[in-house]
C-alpha positions in Angstrom: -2.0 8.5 1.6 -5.7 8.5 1.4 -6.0 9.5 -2.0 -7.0 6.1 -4.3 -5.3 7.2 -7.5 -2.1 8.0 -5.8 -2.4 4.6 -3.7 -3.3 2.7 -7.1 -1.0 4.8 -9.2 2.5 2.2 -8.3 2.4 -0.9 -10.3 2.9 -3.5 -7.3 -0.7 -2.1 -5.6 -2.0 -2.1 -9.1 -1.1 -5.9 -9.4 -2.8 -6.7 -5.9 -5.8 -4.9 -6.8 -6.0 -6.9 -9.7 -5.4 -10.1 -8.0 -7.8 -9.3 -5.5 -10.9 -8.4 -7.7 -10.7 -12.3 -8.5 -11.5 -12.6 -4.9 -10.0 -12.2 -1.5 -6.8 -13.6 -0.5 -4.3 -13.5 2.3 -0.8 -12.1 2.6 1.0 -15.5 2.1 -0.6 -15.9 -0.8 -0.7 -12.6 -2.6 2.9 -12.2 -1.6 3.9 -15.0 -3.5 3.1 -13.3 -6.9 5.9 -10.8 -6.6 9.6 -10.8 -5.7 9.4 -8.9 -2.8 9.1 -9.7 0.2 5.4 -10.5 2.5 6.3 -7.2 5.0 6.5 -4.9 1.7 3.3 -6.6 0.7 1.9 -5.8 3.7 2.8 -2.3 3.9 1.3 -2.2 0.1 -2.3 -3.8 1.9 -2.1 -1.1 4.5 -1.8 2.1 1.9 -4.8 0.3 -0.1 -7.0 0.0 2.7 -6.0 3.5 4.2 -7.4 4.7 0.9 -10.4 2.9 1.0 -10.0 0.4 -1.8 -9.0 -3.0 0.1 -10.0 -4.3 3.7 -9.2 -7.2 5.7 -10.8 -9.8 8.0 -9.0 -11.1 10.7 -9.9 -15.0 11.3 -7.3 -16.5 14.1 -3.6 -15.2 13.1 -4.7 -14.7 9.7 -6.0 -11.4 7.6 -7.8 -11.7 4.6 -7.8 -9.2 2.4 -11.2 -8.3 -0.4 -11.4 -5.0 -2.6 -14.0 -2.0 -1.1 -16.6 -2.4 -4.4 -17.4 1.7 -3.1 -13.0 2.2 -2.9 -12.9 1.5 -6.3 -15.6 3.2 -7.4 -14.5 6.5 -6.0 -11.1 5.2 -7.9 -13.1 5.1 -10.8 -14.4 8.5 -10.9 -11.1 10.3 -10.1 -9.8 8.5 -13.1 -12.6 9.6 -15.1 -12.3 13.1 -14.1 -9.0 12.9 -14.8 -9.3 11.7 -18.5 -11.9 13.9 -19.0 -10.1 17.3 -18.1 -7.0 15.8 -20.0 -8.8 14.7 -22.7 -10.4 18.3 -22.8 -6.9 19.8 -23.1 -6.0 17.7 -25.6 -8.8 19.2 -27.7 -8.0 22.7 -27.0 -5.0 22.5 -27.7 -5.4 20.1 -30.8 -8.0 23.6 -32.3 -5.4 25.8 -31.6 -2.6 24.2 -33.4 -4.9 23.7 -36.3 -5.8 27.1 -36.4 -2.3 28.1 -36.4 -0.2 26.0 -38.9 
């Protein structure tokens, strides 16, 4: 999955890009905000960086994980064009319902 809104779309990746725009963090540590388990947090780190919006640093055994500042801007912009396009329907369709009552 290299698309960023798809890999930011589910809720737990959501949560650790929010925890990581606070500033970087390892696995341990980010997995101990959720009930699941540090391998599924892990494969959650992995999508993230495969779409560009997290990377690590390896220092020793451990990895260190930091948001991509240009990752989340290309989220940013897909999100915009989304809302824009949706937000364009919305308005087309908002002047033909009034035109028909």
């Amino acid at each position: 999955m290299n698309d960023p809104l798809s890999a930011a779309a589910e809720p737990t990746r959501r949560r650790i890009l929010q925890l990581l725009s606070r500033g970087p963090r390892g696995v341990t540590d980010l997995a101990s905000e959720f009930p699941v388990t540090r391998s599924a947090i892990s494969q959650h780190l992995l999508v993230l960086a495969e779409a560009g919006l997290v990377e690590a640093e390896k220092v020793g055994r451990t990895r260190t994980y930091r948001v991509v500042p240009s990752g989340l801007q290309r989220l940013r912009a897909e999100i915009d064009r989304f809302w824009t396009s949706e937000l364009d329907l919305l308005v087309a369709d908002a002047h033909q319902t009034k035109g028909n009552p």
